[in-house]
C-alpha positions in Angstrom: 40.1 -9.8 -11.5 37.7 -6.7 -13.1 35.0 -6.9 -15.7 35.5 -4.1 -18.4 32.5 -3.4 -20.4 32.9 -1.3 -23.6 29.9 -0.4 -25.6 31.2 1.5 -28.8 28.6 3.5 -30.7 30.9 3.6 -33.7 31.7 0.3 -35.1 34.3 1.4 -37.8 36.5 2.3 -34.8 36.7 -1.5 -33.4 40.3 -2.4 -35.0 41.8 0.9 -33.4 39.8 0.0 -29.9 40.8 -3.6 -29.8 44.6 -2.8 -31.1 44.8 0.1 -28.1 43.9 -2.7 -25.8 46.1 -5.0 -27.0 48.7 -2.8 -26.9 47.8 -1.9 -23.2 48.1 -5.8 -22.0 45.0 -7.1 -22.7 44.8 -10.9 -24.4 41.4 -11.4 -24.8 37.9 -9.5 -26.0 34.6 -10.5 -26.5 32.8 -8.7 -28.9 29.0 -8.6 -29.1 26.9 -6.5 -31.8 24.8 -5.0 -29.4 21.8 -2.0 -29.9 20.4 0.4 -26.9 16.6 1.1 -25.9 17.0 4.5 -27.4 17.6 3.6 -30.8 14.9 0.5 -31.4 12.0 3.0 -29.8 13.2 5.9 -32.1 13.8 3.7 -35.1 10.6 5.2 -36.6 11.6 8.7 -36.5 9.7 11.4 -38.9 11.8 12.0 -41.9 12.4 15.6 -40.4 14.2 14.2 -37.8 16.3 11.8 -40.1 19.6 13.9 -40.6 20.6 13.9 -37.1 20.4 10.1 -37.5 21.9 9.9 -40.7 25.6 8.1 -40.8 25.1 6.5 -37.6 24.7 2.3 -37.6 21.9 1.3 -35.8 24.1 -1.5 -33.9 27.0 -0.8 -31.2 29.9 -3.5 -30.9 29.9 -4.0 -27.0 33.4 -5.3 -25.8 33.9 -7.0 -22.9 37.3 -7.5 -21.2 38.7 -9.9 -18.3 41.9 -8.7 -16.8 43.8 -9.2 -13.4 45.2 -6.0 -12.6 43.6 -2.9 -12.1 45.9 -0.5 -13.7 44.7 -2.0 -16.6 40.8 -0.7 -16.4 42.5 3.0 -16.7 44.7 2.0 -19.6 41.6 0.7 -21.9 40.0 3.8 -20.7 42.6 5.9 -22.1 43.1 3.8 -25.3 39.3 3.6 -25.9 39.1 7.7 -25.5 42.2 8.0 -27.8 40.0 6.5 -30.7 36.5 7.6 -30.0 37.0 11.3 -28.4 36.0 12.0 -24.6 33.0 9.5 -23.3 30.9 12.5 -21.9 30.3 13.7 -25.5 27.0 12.1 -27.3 28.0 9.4 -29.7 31.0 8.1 -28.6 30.5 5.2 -25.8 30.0 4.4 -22.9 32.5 2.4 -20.3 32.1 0.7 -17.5 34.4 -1.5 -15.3 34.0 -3.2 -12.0 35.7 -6.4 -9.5 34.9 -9.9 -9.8 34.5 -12.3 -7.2 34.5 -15.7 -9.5 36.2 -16.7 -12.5 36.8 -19.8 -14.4 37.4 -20.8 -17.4 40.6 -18.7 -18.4 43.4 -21.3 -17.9 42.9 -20.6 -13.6 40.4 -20.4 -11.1 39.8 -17.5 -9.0 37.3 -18.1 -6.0 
C-alpha cells in the first residue's frame, strides 16, 4: 500500500486531476482545501508586488490517495502533469508519494 499526496496550486484544475486518476485506477480521494507558509506570510504584499499575485487563489486543494500497487503512483504522476504542466515549473504543484506499513479502514487490513 503507498500514500500519494497531491497538493494542486490551481484549484480550477481539480475535476481534470481527480478524472485522470480515476481513469488511471484509483477509487478513492480525499480532498482538503489546504494553503502553504509562503502565501499566509506574503499575504500583505505592497501593491507593487500585486500583479505577480494576481489570478492566483490563495488556497491549494491537497489530494491524498490510497492505492495498492505501485505502478499506480507513476500513473497519477503522469495524469496530474497532463493537467497542470511539468511539477518543476512554479505554480503548478507539488507531488509526493511514499509506502505504508498500516492501513485500516478501507474494507481490509494491512499490518
Amino acid at each position: 500500500m503507498f500514500m500519494i499526496m497531491f497538493v494542486l496550486d490551481d484549484p480550477e484544475k481539480l475535476p481534470d486531476i481527480l478524472d485522470g486518476w480515476e481513469k488511471a485506477g484509483v477509487t478513492g480521494v480525499t480532498i482538503i482545501e489546504s494553503t502553504g507558509m509562503h502565501r499566509v506570510k506574503h499575504k500583505f504584499l505592497p501593491i507593487g508586488y500585486l500583479p505577480a499575485y494576481y489570478g492566483h487563489s490563495e488556497n491549494h486543494q491537497t489530494l491524498i490517495a490510497i492505492v495498492e500497487q505501485e505502478d499506480l503512483i507513476k500513473a497519477c504522476l503522469k495524469a496530474a502533469e497532463a493537467v497542470v504542466g511539468d511539477l518543476m515549473q512554479p505554480n503548478t504543484g507539488i507531488f509526493a508519494a511514499w509506502p505504508l506499513h498500516t492501513v485500516k479502514g478501507m474494507g481490509k487490513q494491512y499490518i
